[in-house]
N, C-alpha and C positions, 0 to 999 in steps of 0.2 A: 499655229502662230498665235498667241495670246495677245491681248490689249497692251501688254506692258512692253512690250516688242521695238525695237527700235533697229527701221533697215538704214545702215549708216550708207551713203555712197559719198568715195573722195576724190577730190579731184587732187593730184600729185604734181605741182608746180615744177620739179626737177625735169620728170620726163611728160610734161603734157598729156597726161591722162588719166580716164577715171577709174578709178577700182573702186572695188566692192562689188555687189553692196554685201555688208558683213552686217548679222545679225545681232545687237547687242540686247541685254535686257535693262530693261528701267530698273536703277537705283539711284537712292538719293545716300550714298555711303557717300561723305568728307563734302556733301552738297547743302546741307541746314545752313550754313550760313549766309549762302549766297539763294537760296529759296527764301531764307527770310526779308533779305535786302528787294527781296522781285516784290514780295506782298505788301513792302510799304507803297508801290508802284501803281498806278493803276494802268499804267501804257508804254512807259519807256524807266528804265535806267542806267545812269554812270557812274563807272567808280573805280577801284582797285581795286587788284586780285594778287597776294602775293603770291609768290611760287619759291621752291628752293632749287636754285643750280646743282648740278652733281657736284660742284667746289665747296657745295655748303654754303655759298652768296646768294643774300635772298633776292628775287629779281619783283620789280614790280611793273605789274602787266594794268593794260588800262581795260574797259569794257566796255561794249553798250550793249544795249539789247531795246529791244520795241517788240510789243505785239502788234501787228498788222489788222488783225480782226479777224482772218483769214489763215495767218500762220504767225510763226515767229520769227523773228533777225535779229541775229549778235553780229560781233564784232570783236575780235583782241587782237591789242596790239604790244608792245613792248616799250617801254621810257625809252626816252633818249633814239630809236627808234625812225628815221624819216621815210616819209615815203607811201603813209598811210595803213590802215589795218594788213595783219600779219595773214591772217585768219577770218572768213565769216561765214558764219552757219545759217541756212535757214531750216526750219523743221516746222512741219505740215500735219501735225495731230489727225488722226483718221476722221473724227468729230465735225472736224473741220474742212474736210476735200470736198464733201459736194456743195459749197459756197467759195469754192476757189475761183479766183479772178483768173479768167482767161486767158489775158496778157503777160501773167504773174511771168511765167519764164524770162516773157522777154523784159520783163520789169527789172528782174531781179541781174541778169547778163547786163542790163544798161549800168544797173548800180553800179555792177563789178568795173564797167568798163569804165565810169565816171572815177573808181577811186584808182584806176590805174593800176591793176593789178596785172595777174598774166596773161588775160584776156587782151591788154592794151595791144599787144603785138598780134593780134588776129588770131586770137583763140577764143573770141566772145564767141563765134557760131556754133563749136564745138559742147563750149559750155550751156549754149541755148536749146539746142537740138537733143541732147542727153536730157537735162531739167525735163525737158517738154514731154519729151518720151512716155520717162518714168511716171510723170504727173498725169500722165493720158491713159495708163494703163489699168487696168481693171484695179479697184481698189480693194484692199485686205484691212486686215484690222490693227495695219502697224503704222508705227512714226515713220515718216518718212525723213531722211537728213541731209542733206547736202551741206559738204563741208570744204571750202575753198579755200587751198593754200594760195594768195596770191602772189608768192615770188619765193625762193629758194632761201634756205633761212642754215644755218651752222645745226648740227644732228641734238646738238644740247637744248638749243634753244625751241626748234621744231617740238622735239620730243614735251616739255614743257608748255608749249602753247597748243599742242595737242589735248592736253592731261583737262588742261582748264577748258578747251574746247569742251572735251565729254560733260565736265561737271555743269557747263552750262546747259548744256543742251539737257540734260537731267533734272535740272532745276527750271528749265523754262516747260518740258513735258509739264512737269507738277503743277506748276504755278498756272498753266492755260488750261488744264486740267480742273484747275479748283474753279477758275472763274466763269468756264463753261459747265458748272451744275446747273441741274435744275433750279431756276425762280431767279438766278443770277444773269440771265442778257444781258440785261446794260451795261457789265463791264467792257463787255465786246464793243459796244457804240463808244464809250468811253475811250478804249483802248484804242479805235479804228483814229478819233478825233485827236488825240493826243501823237497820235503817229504822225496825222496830217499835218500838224502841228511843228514837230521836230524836223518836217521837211523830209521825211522819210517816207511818206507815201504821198501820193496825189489825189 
């Protein structure tokens, strides 16, 4: 398994469980734009992501993303939309696991259950207990992903905020990737304070 490796696991909001994990490799194909919008960043971004429907109507999906210091966190959602993010990934760069916070599972299960996802109906432990697992498990040299559908979505739209899930998650490998080089640290202190900041870490 090479560096550029990325083990996706999903969580499947329809039937309450996780698959995976599936092996993807790292590319930044139809991902330059949205790598470039991360580099004007030093910790968090918002913004648009169009998408094209199978009807050929373009849809427009909203984003965030933060680096942690520790890992990464997105978020997509869809306009018009209620009810909170669609979709949110976290991903754990190999560089990065042995400074993972402890708690991070259960950090990241409270998020989900704060934005009322499918977790709300007592599926946080399920989602806590798997994170925790794989996080605890002997580490390899691959991305790690966890990708959380949080409620059951029409096959068009799923399929679409899936598409820009990957691309994200592609462009944030890269982008924590750049900032964790050699003689660069401080973006990581940066990034960690900018997060605390947006209220997305403590």
């Amino acid at each position: 398994m090479s560096d550029s490796c990325i083990e996706w696991h999903g969580w499947d909001s329809t039937s309450s469980a996780w698959y995976g994990p599936d092996e993807l490799s790292h590319s930044l194909a139809g991902c330059r734009s949205i790598l470039a919008r991360l580099r004007r960043f030093s910790g968090s971004w918002y913004g648009r992501l169009r998408a094209q429907a199978p009807d050929g109507l373009p849809l427009s999906l909203f984003a965030s993303v933060h680096d942690l210091g520790d890992t990464g966190l997105a978020a997509l959602d869809l306009e018009g939309v209620a009810g909170g993010p669609l979709e949110v990934v976290l991903v754990a760069p190999p560089v990065r696991r042995p400074k993972l916070r402890a708690e991070l599972a259960f950090e990241f299960a409270s998020y989900l259950r704060f934005l009322e996802g499918a977790q709300s109906s007592g599926r946080e432990l399920a989602l806590y207990e798997y994170i925790e697992r794989v996080l605890t498990e002997p580490a390899g040299p691959n991305t790690l992903v966890f990708s959380i559908e949080t409620r059951p979505m029409d096959p068009d739209v799923q399929f679409l905020i899936s598409e820009q899930a990957e691309r994200l998650v592609m462009s944030m490998v890269a982008w924590m990737a750049e900032k964790d080089a050699p003689g660069r640290p401080e973006r990581a202190t940066r990034a960690r304070a900018a997060a605390i900041d947006a209220g997305v870490l403590q």
